[in-house]
C-alpha angles and dihedrals in degrees: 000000000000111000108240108236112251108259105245117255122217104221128160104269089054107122108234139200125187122216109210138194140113112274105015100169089105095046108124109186101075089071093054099029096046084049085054094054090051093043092059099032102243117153096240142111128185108210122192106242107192099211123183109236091239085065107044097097085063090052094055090050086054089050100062096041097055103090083192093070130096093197133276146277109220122198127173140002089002098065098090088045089048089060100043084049101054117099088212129013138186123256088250083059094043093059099043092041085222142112129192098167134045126198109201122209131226089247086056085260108160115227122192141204156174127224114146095099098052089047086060095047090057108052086044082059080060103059085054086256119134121171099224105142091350132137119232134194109207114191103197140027105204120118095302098036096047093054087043094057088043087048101048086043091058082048087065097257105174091217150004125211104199113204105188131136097215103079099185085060086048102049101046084045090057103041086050087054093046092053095039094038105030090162096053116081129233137211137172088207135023113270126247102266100006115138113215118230097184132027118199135182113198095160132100083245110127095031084105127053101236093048118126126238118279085226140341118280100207083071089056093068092116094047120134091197134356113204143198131206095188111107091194121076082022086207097044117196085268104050089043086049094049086049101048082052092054105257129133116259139201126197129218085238091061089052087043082057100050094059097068100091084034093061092029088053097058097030076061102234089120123042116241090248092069109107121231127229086264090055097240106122123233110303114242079217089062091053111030113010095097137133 
């Protein structure tokens, strides 16, 4: 008869990281994550905390002061917050000015990063998809927008088409790739012509129900892949449209999932060493480049 595994206690002395974000109902990395604790035996647990933005600042107070917490995982509206609060970030966090994971120190020392963009990366890696000279429609330049453009750009993508109604946000997306990226194109609308490779949404669009679509599909048709970030619904119309028009498609709960070596690597649960399900090991960027 197979033992049944032993059902994992909270104590005092359990390790804990909040997840935090308003709402957090849709969140998809505690189940996994929280698997993956009792699977290797390790004394943690990660529990969803739904925070209202007007009293962010008092979380992160409490966070440096529980001497019980790893650190956090941070999802929407609290990424921009979480950066402003870290007392170092990582240069992918620096140029997203984002921040959707905190390492705490032991001191109570806040350390920030941005992984959004290497999470996506990866999940894309599973569907067989690389962005190598492609060309790659972004809808989008928040937080997660902005670390997935930087992302696909490091991956070798030829150029970027960024869709995003703030311009300010576009355009100072755009001047810090160029720098960065002198050799990928840009572009604020698809070129005549142009086939796109890769379709991403990095946008809240297709959270409600009457939202439009972030782009027509039926210019999609030469697409090698078309992505969501949204977690709810985890097929979103657009995704259920590409599909039905035979395109491959990737969900924002695929992307969720492949941040869990990501986040385990740099809260320190896992060693760098440690390969992710897209077989790059654990970035030295994502443990020591802060500042």
């Amino acid at each position: 008869m197979a033992q049944t595994r032993q059902k994992h206690v909270v104590t005092g002395k359990t390790t804990i990281v909040p997840l935090i974000g308003h709402p957090v109902e849709q969140v998809k990395s505690p189940g996994p994550m929280n698997h993956w604790f009792a699977e290797n035996d390790v004394d943690a647990v990660i529990v969803p905390m739904d925070i209202r933005p007007e009293r962010i600042v008092n979380f992160f107070d409490v966070l440096r002061a529980t001497e019980n917490c790893a650190g956090c995982s941070v999802t929407m509206p609290h990424k921009q917050a979480a950066f402003v609060a870290s007392d170092e970030v990582t240069e992918r966090a620096r140029r997203a000015k984002a921040v959707n994971t905190i390492r705490r120190s032991s001191s109570g020392k806040l350390i920030g990063d941005m992984t959004d963009g290497m999470a996506f990366v990866a999940a894309m890696a599973i569907h067989g998809v690389t962005a190598r000279g492609c060309n790659v429609l972004l809808i989008g330049a928040g937080g997660a927008g902005t670390a997935i453009a930087f992302e696909l750009a490091a991956e070798g993508a030829a150029s970027l088409i960024i869709l995003e109604r703030d311009q300010m946000r576009q355009r100072a997306l755009m001047a810090e790739l160029a720098r960065l990226y002198p050799e990928m194109a840009t572009f604020v609308q698809v070129p005549a012509g142009m086939t796109i490779d890769i379709a991403v949404n990095a946008s809240p669009l297709g959270m409600a129900a009457a939202d439009s679509l972030p782009f027509p599909v039926d210019r999609l048709k030469d697409a090698r892949i078309v992505a969501d970030a949204v977690t709810k619904p985890v097929m979103t119309p657009w995704l259920i449209e590409a599909e039905k028009n035979g395109l491959k498609v990737q969900n924002g709960e695929e992307m969720a999932v492949a941040q869990l070596p990501i986040q385990l690597t740099y809260l320190r649960f896992m060693p760098p060493a440690v390969k992710s399900g897209n077989g790059r090991k654990g970035s030295s960027e994502t443990q020591e480049s802060v500042g």
